[in-house]
C-alpha positions as CSV (number, residue, x, y, z in Angstrom):
1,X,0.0,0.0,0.0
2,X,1.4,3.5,-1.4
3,X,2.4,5.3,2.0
4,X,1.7,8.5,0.0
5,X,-1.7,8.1,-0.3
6,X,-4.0,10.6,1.1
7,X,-6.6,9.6,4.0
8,X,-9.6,11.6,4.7
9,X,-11.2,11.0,8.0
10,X,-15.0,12.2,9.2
11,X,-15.4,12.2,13.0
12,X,-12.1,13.0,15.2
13,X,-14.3,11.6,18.2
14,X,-13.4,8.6,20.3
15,X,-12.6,6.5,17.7
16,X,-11.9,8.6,14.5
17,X,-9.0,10.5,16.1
18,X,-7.0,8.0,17.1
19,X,-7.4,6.5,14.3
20,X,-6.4,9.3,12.3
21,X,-3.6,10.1,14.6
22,X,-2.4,6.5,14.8
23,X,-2.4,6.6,10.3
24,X,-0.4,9.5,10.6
25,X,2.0,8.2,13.2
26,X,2.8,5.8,10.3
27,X,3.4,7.9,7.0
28,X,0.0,9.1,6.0
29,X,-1.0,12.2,5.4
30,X,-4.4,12.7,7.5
31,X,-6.9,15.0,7.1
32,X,-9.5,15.0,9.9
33,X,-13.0,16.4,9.6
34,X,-15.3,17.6,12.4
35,X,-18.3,19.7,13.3
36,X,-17.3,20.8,16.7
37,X,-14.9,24.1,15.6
38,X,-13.7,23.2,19.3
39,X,-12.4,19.8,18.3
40,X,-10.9,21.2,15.0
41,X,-9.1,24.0,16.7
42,X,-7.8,21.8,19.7
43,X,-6.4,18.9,17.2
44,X,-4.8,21.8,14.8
45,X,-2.8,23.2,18.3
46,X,-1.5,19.5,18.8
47,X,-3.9,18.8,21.4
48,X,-7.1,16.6,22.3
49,X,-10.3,16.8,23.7
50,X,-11.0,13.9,25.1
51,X,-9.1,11.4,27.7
52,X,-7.2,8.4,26.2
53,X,-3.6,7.2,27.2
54,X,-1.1,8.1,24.4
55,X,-3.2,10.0,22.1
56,X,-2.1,13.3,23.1
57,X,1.8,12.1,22.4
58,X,0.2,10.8,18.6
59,X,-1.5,14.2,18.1
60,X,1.2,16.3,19.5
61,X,3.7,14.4,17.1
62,X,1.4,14.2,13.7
63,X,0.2,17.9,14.1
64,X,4.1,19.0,14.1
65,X,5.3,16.3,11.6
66,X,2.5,18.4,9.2
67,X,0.5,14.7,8.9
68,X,-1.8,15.4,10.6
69,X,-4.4,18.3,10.2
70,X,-8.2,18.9,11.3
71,X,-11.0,20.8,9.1
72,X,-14.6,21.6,9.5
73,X,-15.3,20.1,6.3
74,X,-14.3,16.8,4.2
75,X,-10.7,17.4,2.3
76,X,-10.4,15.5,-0.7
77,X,-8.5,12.4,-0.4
78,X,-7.8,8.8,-1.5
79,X,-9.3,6.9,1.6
80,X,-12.3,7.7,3.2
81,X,-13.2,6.7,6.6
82,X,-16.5,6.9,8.2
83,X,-16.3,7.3,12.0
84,X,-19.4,9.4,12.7
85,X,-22.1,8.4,15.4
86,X,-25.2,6.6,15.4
87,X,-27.1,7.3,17.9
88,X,-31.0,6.4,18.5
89,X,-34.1,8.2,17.0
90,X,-35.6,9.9,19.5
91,X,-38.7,8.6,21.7
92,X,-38.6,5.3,18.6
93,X,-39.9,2.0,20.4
94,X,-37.8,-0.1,20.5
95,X,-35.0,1.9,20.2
96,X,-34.2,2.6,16.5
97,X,-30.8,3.7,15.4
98,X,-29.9,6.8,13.5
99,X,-27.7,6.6,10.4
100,X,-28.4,10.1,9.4
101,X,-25.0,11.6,10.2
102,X,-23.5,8.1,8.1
103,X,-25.5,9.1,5.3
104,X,-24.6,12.8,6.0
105,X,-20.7,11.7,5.6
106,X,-21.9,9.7,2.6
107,X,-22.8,12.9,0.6
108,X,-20.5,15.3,1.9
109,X,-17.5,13.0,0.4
110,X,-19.3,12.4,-3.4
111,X,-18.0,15.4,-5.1
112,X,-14.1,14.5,-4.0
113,X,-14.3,10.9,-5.3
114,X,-12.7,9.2,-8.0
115,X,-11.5,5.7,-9.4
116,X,-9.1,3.8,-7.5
117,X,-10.8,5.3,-3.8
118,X,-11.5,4.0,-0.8
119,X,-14.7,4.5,1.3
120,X,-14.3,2.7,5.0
121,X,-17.4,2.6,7.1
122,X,-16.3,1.9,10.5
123,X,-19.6,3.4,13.2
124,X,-21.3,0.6,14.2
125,X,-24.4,0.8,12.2
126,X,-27.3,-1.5,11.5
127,X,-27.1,-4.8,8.9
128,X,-27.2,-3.3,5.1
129,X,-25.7,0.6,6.3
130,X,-23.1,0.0,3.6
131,X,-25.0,-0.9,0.6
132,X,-27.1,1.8,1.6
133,X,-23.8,4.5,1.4
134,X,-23.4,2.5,-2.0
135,X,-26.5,3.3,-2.8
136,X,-25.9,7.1,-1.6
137,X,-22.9,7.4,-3.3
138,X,-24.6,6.4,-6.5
139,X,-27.3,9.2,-6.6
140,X,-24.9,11.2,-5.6
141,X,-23.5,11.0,-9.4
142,X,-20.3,8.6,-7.9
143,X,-19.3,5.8,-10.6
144,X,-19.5,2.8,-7.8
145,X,-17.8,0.4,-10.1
146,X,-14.8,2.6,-9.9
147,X,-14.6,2.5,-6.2
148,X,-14.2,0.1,-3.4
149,X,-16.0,0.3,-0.6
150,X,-15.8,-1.7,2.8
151,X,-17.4,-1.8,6.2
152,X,-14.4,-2.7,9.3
153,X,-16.2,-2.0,12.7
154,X,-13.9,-1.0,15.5
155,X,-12.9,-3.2,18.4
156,X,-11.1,-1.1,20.9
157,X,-11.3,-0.6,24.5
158,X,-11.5,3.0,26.0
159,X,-8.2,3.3,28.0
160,X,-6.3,0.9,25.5
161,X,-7.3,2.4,22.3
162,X,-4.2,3.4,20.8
163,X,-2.9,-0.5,21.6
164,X,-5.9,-2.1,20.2
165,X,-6.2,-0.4,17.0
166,X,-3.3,-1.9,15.9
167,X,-3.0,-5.3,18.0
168,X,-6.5,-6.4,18.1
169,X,-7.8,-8.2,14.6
170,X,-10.1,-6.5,12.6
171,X,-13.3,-7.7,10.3
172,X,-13.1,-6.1,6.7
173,X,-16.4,-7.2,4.6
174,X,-16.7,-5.5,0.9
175,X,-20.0,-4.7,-0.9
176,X,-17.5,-6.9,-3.4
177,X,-14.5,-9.5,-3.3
178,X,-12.4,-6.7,-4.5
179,X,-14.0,-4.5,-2.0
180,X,-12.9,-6.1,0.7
181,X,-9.4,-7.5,-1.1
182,X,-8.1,-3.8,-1.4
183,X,-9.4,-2.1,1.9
184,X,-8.0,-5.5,3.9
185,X,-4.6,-4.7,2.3
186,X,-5.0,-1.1,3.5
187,X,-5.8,-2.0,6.9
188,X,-2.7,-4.4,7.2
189,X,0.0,-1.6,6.6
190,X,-1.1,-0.5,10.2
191,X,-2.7,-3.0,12.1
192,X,-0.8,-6.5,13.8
193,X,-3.4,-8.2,14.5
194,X,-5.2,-10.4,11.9
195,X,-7.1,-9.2,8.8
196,X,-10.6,-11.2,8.9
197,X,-11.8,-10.7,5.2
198,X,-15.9,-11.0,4.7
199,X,-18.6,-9.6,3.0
200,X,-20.5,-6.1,4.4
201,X,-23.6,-8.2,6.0
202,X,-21.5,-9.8,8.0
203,X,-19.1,-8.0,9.3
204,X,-22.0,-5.5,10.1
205,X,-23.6,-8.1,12.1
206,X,-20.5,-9.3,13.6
207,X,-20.0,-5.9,15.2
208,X,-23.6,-6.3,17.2
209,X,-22.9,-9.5,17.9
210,X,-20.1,-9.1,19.8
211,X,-21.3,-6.3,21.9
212,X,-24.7,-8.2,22.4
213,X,-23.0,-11.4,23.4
214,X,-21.1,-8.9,26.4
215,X,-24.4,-7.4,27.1
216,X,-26.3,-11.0,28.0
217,X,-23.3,-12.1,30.1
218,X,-23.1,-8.7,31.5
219,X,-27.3,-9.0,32.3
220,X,-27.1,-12.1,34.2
221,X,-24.2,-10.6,36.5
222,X,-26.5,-7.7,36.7
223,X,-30.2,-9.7,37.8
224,X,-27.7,-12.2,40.0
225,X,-26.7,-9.3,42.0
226,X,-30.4,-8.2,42.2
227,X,-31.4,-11.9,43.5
228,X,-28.6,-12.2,46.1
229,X,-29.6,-8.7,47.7
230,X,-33.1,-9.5,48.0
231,X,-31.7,-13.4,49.4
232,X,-29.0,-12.1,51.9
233,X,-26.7,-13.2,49.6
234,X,-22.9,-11.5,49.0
235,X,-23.3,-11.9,45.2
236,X,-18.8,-11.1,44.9
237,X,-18.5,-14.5,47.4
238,X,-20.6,-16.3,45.5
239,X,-19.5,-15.1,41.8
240,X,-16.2,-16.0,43.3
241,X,-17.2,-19.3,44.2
242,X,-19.3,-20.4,41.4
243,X,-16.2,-19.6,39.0
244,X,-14.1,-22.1,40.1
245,X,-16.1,-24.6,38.3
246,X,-14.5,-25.0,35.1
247,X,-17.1,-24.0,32.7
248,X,-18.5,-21.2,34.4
249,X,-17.8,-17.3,33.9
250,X,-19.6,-15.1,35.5
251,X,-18.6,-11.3,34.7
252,X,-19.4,-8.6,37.7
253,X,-22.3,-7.2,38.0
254,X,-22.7,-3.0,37.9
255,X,-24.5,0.6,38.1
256,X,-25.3,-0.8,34.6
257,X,-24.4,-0.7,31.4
258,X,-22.8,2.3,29.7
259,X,-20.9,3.4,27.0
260,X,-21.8,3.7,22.9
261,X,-20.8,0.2,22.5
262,X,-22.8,-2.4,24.6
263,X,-25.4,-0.4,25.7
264,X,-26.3,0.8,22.1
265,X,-25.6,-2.1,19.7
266,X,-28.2,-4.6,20.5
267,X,-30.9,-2.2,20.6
268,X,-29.6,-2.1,16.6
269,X,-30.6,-5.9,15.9
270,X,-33.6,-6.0,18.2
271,X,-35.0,-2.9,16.1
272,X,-34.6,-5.0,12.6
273,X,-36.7,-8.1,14.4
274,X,-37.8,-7.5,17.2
275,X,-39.8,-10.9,16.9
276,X,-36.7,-12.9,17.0
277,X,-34.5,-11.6,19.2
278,X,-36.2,-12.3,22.8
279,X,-33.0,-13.0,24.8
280,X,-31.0,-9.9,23.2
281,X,-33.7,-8.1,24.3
282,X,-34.3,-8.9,27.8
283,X,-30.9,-8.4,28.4
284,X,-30.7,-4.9,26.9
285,X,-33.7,-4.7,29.7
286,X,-32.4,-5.8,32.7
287,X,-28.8,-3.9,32.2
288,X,-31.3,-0.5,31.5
289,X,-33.2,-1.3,34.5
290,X,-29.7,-1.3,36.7
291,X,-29.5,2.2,37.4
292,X,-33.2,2.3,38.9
293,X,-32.5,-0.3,41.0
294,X,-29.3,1.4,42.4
295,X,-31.3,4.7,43.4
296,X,-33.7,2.9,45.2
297,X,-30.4,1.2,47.2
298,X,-29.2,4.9,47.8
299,X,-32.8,6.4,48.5
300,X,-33.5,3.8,51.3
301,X,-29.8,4.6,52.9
302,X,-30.3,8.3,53.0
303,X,-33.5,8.1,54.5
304,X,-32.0,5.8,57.0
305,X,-29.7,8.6,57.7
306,X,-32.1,11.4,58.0
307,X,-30.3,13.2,54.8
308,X,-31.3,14.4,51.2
309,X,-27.0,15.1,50.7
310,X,-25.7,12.3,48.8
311,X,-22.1,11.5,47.2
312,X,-21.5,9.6,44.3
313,X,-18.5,8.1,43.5
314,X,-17.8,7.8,39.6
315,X,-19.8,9.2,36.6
316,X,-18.0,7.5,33.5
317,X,-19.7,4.7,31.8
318,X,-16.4,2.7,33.2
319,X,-13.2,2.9,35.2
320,X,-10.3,5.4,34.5
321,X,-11.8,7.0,31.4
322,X,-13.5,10.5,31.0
323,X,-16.2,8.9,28.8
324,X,-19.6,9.7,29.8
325,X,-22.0,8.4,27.2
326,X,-25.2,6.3,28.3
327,X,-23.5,6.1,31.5
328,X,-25.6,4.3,33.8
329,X,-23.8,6.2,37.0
330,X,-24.9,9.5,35.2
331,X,-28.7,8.8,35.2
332,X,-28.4,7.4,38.6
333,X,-27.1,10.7,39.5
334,X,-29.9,12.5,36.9
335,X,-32.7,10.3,38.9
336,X,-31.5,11.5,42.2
337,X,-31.1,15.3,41.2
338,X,-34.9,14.9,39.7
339,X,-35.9,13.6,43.1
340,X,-34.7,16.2,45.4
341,X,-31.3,15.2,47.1
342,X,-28.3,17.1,46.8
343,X,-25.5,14.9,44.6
344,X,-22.2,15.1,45.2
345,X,-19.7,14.0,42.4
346,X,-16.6,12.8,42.7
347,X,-15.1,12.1,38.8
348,X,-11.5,12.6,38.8
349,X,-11.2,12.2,35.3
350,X,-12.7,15.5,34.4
351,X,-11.9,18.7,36.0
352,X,-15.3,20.4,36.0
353,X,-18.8,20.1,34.6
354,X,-21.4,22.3,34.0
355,X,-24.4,20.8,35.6
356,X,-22.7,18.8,38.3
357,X,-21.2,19.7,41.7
358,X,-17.7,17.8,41.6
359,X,-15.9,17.8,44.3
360,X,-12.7,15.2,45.8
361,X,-12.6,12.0,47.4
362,X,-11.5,13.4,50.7
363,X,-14.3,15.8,50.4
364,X,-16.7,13.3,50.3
365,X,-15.9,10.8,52.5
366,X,-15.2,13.9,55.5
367,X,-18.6,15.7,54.8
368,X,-20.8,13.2,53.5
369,X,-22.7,10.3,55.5
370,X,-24.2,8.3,52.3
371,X,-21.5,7.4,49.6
372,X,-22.3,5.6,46.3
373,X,-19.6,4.0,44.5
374,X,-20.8,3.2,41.0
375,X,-17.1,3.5,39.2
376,X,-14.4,1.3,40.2
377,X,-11.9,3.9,39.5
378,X,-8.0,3.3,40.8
379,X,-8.5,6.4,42.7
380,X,-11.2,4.8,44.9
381,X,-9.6,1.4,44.8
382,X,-6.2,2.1,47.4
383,X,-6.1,0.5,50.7
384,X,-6.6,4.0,52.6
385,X,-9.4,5.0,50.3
386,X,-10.9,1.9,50.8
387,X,-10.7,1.5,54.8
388,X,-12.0,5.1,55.2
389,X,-14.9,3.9,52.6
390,X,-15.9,0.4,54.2
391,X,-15.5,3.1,57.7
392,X,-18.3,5.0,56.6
393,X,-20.9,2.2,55.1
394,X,-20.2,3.5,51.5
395,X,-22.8,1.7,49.2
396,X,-20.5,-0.8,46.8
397,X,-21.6,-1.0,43.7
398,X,-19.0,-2.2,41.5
399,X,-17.1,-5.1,43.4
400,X,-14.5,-2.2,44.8
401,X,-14.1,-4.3,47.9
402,X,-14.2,-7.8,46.1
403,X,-10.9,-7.4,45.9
């Protein structure tokens, strides 16, 4: 693959920039496009705007190496890549996702294509999103045959991404052979792990199936947890037991399920057939019902303590990351601030936010009687900040003191 080739990236979000940083980090020249003028201004001053290890280093770097550069609209290029977001239509039962901003992407880069490109979709999107920007492309006036286009969903864990995108294997499927033939050979000039070559459908469907697979494991933890309470039960003892038979694998049970991942994705297949896919769904239903349950923990220990002042410990979607997208400890804290009680945050991944009083862990534990730990965060996890916790009853739930 010709190093000099050109890449044009839409979305420098939580998966677009690294990626485009991580492309430039290896020859590329990278041009990244975004709405947010605060996103394009911070990336074109070598800096980020949101929290992952090493990505400032690959910005920093790329922006100075002239490899990297950010724009409020789509340079031309000779690779394409989609990394928009898909989030749900509003107030759609059961939750339907959104492709406009996909589609969006898929017009705004028509006018700058020609024969021999590249278009990557790689947002998680519903099965048949890329024949449809095939489809987009074509009324757009874009000679399809001349072009190869490819869907390769991202795998990557928040906190690792910058490892992942190039360790972890990825899923290439074409809307052709040669579709997915020319984009896998693109993707192995940067990526170790292995190159999984298979057609659009699948590798669409392979994305929601991994995430929906996490989120029925994930369920089970959630409603065991739920059972053992109600029982007497310490659900970490028993988890701990039951997994030293050697088939079982129970994961730990949460504040719920966050993030734009597993909390999003199955909704995706249960909206294409919602007749057939019972168990995807009751899953996505118990892990949404999490967060409810958790407020009525917290509401019954504050009025044991005769207090509407409450402190909540965590307001990521998951530990050591700034991320707050469907996170289930921010609509805990949402139901609480709805019902009345004074919240408390304590998110040391982010220095300030506009609607929530943050203060520090000291804070909290000196002046505050009820304590919610929904984040296992490695600032609540060391052996002072844990005694002084377990001192003061602190309501556990995220395994902190499983360990």
């Amino acid at each position: 693959m010709n190093r000099r080739k050109s890449i044009s990236v839409i979305g420098l979000g939580y998966i677009g920039l690294p990626t485009a940083a991580l492309l430039a980090s290896k020859g590329y020249s990278v041009n990244g496009t975004d709405v947010d003028d605060y996103v394009v201004k911070t990336i074109n001053k070598g800096k980020i705007h949101i929290v992952e290890p090493d990505l400032d280093a690959y910005v920093r770097s790329g922006v100075a190496k002239g490899k990297l550069k950010a724009y409020s609209k789509v340079q031309a290029g000779d690779i394409y890549i989609i990394c928009v977001p898909t989030p749900f239509h509003i107030d759609s039962e059961p939750p339907k996702p959104n492709v406009d901003f996909v589609i969006e992407a898929a017009k705004n880069i028509s006018p700058h294509l020609k024969a021999g490109d590249m278009v990557i979709l790689e947002s998680t999107s519903p099965v048949g999103t890329t024949e449809m920007i095939k489809d987009v492309l074509f009324n757009n006036g874009v000679d399809i045959n001349s072009i190869f286009i490819a869907y390769c969903p991202e795998r990557v864990m928040p906190g690792r991404v910058m490892v992942e995108l190039v360790d972890n294997a990825r899923v290439i499927g074409g809307i052709n052979s040669q579709s997915t033939e020319i984009v896998s050979a693109f993707y192995k000039t940067f990526v170790n792990g292995r190159i999984l070559e298979t057609e659009a459908k699948t590798a669409e469907m392979c994305k929601l199936t991994e995430n929906s697979f996490r989120d029925v494991n994930i369920a089970f933890a959630n409603e065991l947890s739920i059972l053992c309470d109600k029982n007497g039960v310490d659900v970490w003892e028993l988890i701990k037991l039951a997994n030293h038979h050697p088939r079982v694998n129970i994961l730990h049970p949460s504040t719920g399920v966050g993030g734009h991942c597993i909390a999003v994705d199955p909704w995706f297949i249960v909206s294409q057939d919602h007749e057939n896919s019972h168990i995807i769904r009751a899953a996505r239903e118990v892990n949404d019902s999490k967060p409810d349950w958790v407020v009525n923990k917290i509401k019954a220990a504050a009025k044991a303590n005769n207090t509407k002042k409450i402190a909540c410990l965590g307001l990521a979607f998951k530990p050591n990351i700034d991320d707050l997208r469907e996170s289930p400890a921010v609509q805990v804290v949402e139901s609480l601030l709805k019902q009345g009680f004074e919240v408390f945050c304590v998110e040391p991944n982010i220095n300030s936010h506009e609607k929530y009083n943050l203060i520090d862990i000291k804070e909290a534990i000196a002046k505050l009687d009820v304590i919610a730990i929904l984040v296992k965060h490695d600032e609540f996890s060391n052996a002072k900040t844990l005694t002084e916790l377990e001192s003061k009853g602190s309501l556990d739930f995220c395994g902190i003191y499983s360990n």
